[in-house]
C-alpha positions in Angstrom: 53.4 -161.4 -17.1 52.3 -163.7 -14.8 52.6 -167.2 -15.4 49.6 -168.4 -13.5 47.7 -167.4 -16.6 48.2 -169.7 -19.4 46.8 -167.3 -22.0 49.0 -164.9 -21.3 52.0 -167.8 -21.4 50.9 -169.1 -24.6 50.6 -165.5 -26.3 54.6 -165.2 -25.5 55.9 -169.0 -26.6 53.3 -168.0 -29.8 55.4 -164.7 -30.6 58.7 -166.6 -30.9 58.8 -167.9 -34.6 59.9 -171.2 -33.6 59.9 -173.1 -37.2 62.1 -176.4 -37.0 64.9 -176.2 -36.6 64.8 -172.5 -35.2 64.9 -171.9 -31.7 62.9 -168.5 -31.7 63.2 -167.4 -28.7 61.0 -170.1 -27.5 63.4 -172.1 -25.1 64.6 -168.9 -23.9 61.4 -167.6 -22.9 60.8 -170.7 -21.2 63.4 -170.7 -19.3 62.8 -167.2 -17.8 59.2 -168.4 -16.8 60.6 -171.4 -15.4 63.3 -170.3 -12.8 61.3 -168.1 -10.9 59.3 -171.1 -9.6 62.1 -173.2 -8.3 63.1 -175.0 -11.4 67.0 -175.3 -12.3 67.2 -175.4 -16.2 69.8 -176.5 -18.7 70.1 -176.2 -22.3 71.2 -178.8 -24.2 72.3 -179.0 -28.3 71.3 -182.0 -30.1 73.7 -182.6 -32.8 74.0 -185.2 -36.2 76.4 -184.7 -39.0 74.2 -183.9 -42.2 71.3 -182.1 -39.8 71.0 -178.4 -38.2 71.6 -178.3 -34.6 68.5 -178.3 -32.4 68.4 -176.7 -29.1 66.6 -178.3 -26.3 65.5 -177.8 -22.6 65.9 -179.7 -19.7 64.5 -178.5 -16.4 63.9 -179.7 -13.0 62.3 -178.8 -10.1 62.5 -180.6 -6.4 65.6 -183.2 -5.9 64.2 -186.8 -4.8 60.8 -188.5 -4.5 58.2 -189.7 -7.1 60.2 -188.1 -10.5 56.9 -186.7 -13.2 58.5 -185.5 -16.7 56.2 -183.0 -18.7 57.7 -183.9 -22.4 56.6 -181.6 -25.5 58.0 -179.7 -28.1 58.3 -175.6 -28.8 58.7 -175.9 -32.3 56.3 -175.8 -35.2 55.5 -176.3 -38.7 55.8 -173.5 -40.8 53.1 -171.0 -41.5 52.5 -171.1 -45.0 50.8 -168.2 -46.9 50.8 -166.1 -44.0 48.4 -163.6 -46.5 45.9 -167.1 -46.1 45.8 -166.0 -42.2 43.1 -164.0 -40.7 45.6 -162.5 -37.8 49.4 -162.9 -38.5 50.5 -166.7 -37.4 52.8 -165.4 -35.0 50.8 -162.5 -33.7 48.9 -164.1 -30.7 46.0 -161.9 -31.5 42.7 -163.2 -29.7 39.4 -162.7 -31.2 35.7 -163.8 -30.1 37.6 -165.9 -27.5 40.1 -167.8 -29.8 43.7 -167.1 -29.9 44.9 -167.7 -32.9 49.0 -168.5 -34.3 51.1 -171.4 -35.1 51.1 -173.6 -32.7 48.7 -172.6 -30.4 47.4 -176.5 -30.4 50.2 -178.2 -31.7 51.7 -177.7 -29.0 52.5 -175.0 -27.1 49.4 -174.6 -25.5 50.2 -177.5 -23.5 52.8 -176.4 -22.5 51.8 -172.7 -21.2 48.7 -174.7 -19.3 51.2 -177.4 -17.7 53.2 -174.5 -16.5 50.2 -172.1 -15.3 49.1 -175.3 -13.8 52.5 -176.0 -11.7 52.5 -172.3 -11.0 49.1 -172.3 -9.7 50.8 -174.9 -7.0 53.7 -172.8 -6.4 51.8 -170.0 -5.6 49.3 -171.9 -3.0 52.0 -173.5 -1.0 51.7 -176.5 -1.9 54.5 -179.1 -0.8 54.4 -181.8 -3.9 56.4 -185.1 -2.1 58.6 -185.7 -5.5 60.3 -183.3 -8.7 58.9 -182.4 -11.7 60.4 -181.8 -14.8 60.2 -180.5 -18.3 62.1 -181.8 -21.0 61.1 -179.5 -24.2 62.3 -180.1 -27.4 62.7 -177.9 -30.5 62.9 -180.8 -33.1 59.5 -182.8 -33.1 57.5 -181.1 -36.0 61.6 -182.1 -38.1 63.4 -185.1 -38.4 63.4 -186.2 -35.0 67.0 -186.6 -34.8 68.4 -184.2 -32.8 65.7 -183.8 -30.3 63.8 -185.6 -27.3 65.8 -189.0 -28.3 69.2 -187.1 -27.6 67.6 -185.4 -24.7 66.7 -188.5 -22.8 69.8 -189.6 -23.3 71.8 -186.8 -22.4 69.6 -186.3 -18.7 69.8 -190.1 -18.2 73.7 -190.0 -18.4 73.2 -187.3 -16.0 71.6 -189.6 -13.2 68.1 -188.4 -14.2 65.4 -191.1 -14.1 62.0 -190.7 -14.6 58.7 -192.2 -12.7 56.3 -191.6 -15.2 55.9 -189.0 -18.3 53.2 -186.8 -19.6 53.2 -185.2 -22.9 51.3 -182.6 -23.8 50.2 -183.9 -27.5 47.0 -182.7 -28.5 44.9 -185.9 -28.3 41.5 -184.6 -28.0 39.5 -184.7 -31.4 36.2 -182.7 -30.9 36.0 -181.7 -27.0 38.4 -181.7 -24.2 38.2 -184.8 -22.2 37.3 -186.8 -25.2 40.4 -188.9 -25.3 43.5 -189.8 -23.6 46.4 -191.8 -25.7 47.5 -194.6 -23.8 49.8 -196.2 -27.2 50.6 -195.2 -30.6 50.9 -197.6 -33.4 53.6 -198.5 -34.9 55.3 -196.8 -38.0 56.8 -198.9 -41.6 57.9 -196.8 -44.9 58.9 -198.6 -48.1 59.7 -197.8 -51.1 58.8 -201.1 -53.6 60.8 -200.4 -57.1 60.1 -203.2 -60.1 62.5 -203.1 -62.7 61.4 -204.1 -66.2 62.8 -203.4 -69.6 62.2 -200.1 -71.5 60.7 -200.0 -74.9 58.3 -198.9 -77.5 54.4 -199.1 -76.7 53.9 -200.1 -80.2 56.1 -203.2 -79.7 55.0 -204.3 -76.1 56.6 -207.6 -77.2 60.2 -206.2 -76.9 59.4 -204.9 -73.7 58.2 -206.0 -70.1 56.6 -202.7 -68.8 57.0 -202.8 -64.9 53.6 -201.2 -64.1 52.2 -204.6 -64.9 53.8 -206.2 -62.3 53.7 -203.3 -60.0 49.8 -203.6 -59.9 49.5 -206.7 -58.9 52.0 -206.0 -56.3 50.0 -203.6 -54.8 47.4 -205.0 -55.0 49.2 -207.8 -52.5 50.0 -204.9 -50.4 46.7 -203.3 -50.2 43.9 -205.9 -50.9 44.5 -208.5 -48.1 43.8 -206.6 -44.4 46.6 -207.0 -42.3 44.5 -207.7 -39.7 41.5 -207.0 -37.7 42.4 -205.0 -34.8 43.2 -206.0 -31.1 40.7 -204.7 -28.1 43.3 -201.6 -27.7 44.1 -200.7 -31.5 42.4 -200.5 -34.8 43.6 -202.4 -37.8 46.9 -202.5 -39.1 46.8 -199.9 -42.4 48.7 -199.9 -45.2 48.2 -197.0 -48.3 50.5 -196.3 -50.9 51.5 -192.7 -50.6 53.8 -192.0 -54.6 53.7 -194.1 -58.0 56.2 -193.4 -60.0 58.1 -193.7 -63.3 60.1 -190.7 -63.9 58.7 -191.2 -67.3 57.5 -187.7 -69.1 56.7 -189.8 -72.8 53.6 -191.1 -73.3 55.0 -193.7 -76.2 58.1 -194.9 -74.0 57.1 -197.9 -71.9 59.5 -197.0 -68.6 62.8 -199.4 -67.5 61.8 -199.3 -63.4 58.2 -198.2 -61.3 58.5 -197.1 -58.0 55.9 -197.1 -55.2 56.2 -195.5 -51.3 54.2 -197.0 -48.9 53.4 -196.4 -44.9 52.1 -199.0 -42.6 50.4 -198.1 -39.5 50.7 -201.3 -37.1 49.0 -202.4 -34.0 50.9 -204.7 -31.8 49.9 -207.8 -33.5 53.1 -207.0 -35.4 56.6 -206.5 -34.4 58.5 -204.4 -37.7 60.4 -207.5 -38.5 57.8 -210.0 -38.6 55.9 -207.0 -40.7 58.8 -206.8 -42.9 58.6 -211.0 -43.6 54.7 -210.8 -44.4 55.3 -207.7 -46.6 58.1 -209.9 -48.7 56.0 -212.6 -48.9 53.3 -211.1 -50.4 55.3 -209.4 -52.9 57.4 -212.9 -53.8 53.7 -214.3 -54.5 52.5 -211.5 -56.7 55.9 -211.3 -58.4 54.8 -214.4 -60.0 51.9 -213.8 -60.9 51.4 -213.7 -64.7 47.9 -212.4 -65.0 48.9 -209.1 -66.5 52.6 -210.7 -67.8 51.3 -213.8 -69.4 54.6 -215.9 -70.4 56.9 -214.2 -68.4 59.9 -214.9 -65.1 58.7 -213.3 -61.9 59.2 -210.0 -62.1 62.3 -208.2 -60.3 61.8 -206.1 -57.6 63.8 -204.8 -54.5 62.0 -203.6 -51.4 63.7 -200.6 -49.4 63.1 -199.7 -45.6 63.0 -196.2 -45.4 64.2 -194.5 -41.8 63.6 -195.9 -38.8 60.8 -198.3 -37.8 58.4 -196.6 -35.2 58.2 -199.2 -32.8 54.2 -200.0 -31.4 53.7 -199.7 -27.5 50.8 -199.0 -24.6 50.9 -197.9 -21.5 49.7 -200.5 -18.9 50.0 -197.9 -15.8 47.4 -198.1 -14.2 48.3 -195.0 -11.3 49.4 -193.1 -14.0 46.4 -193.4 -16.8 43.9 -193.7 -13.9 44.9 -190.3 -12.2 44.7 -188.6 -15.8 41.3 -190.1 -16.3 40.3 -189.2 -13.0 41.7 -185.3 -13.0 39.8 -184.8 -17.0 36.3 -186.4 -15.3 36.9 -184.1 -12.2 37.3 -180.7 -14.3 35.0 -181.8 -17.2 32.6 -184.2 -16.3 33.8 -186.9 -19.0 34.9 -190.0 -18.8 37.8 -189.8 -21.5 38.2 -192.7 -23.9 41.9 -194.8 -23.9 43.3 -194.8 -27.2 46.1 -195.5 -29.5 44.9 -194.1 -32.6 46.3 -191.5 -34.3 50.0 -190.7 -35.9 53.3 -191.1 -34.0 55.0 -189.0 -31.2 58.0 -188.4 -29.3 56.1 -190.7 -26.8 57.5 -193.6 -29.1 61.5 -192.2 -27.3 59.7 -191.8 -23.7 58.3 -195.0 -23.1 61.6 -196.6 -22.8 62.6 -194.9 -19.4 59.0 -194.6 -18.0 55.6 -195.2 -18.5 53.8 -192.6 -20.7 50.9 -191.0 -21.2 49.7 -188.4 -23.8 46.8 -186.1 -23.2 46.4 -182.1 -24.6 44.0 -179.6 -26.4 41.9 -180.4 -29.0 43.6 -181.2 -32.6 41.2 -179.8 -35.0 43.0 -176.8 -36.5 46.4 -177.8 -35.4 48.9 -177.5 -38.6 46.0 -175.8 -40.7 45.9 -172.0 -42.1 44.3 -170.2 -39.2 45.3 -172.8 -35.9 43.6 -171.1 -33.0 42.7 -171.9 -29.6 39.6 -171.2 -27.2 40.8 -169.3 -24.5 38.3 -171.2 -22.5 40.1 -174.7 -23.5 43.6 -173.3 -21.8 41.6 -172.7 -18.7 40.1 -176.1 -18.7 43.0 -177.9 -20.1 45.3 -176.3 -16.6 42.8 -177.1 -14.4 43.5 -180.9 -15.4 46.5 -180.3 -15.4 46.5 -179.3 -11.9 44.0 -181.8 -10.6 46.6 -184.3 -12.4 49.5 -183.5 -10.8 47.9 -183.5 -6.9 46.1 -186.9 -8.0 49.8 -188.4 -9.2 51.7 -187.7 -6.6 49.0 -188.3 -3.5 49.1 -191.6 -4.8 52.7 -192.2 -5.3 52.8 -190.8 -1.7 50.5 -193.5 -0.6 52.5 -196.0 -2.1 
């Protein structure tokens, strides 16, 4: 195999059955692609009582200069029904020039062009003033615990430091060269319980059903916009995602209600200062008697759930410019900047450098039947390549 050819890269990472947490061969295949161009790899174990192991890869190649990390992730959501697929979802096969499998877009793709691209360097000579790395993780489609965070962490200790990062995400939603991800909005999860007092339905009187209070409370959460957007990110979103009672009786008013909710915040809002408005608004709808004529405030207790994804944007102007610059090149577009869109491993990166996100097009990516156009992998490593020369001829320059 030669790894000039991202298809026939992508086809190898798509044969390992690399489901979180499983390694599947995926790391190691990397790593036997990688040190034949120059790069020195390590594996490294991310490890959390209560959570499987995840193994990850570190690798590096060139010792000094301008330092430009490639960040993505091997492993992938499970298949599903594999009888749903047309081609087995860890096949590779390629028809009418699509390749179809798990994770052909999300995200190993990337990956297998970044590398054909790097190769494609390699193999004309040419002398890059700086390193690049990889750092590959096998735990961003899990919890996200024993992955890139640990990684970082782990190479940092280990005197590794990092100019600017690229991750292979795929950010484009119809065509390639429609959008570069310059920020991600932050991430909130609560879960809102309201605790009433059970009772019959036929004596409402000797009860205080929760669900009364609980729709006015969500209505706090979801009828007032958080806000109206900034020039760089949409709105702030809330949506409630469960309602429940664990009540199975229909003539049973229930003791307690629970409701999850997500918020998706622009950087109007910091989590805390999210976490005050959220609370207030609840306090003001707890005493609201509309729908509880008579009655207290209603009791209720908000819990966070996991850890706050934390908004940020990339303000790098050498780094987003030569991306944009590199997709116009190859493609003729002039990508849009965005920070739409869910969160990434980004959200760990852009602590130790500045960090960009930019990969194939996302429109079968965890679906029955993800495929690829083996065109797109061509494209997507020209940019690639044209993206690497541009970064580092400036970084030279400076």
């Amino acid at each position: 195999m030669t790894v000039t050819d991202p298809v026939r890269v992508l086809e190898t990472l798509v044969r390992c059955p690399s489901v979180t947490p499983e390694e599947g061969g995926a790391l190691s295949a990397l790593e036997a692609m990688l040190k034949p161009l120059g790069f020195s790899v390590e594996r490294m174990v991310g490890r959390e009582p209560g959570t499987p192991d995840v193994e990850n890869l570190y690798a590096r190649r060139g010792s000094d200069g301008p330092h430009l990390m490639f960040a993505g992730h091997t492993d992938v959501v499970p298949p599903g029904n594999e009888a749903s697929w047309r081609h087995p979802p860890f096949a590779a096969e390629i028809e009418d020039g699509l390749l179809f499998g798990r994770g052909t877009v999300d995200m190993k793709g990337g990956i297998a062009c970044f590398i054909a691209a790097v190769a494609r360097l390699v193999e004309k000579g040419h002398a890059l003033p700086g390193s690049i790395s990889l750092l590959i993780t096998g735990d961003e489609e899990g919890p996200g615990i024993n992955g890139t965070e640990k990684l970082l962490a782990w190479a940092r200790e280990r005197g590794e430091h990092w100019d600017a990062s690229l991750v292979g995400e795929p950010t484009n939603p119809d065509a390639l060269g429609d959008m570069i991800k310059v920020g991600r909005r932050g991430s909130l999860t609560g879960r809102l319980t309201v605790t009433g007092t059970q009772g019959h339905v036929a004596y409402p009187h000797l009860a205080d059903n929760p669900l009364r209070a609980m729709t006015a409370m969500l209505d706090a959460l979801m009828g007032k916009p958080l806000d109206d957007g900034t020039d760089l990110f949409p709105p702030s979103n809330l949506e409630v995602t469960s309602v429940d009672t664990g009540n199975t009786a229909t003539n049973v008013i229930p003791e307690s209600v629970s409701a999850t909710f997500n918020i998706r915040f622009n950087d109007i809002w910091s989590a805390q200062t999210l976490k005050a408005e959220l609370n207030a608004r609840l306090k003001r709808a707890a005493a609201d008697d509309t729908l509880r004529p008579g009655r207290d405030a209603a009791r209720f207790n908000v819990e966070w759930l996991g850890r706050a994804s934390p908004v940020f944007l990339t303000r790098d102007q050498r780094l987003s410019g030569s991306l944009a610059a590199a997709v116009e090149a190859v493609t003729g577009k002039v990508p849009a900047l965005s920070t739409t869109g869910g969160t990434s491993d980004a959200r760990f990166i852009k602590d130790y450098c500045p960090v960009v996100e930019f990969g194939l097009v996302g429109q079968t990516m965890h679906k029955v039947d993800e495929h690829v156009p083996v065109a797109d992998l061509e494209t997507l490593t020209e940019i690639y390549g044209h993206f690497i020369e541009r970064w580092f001829a400036l970084a030279d320059a400076r």
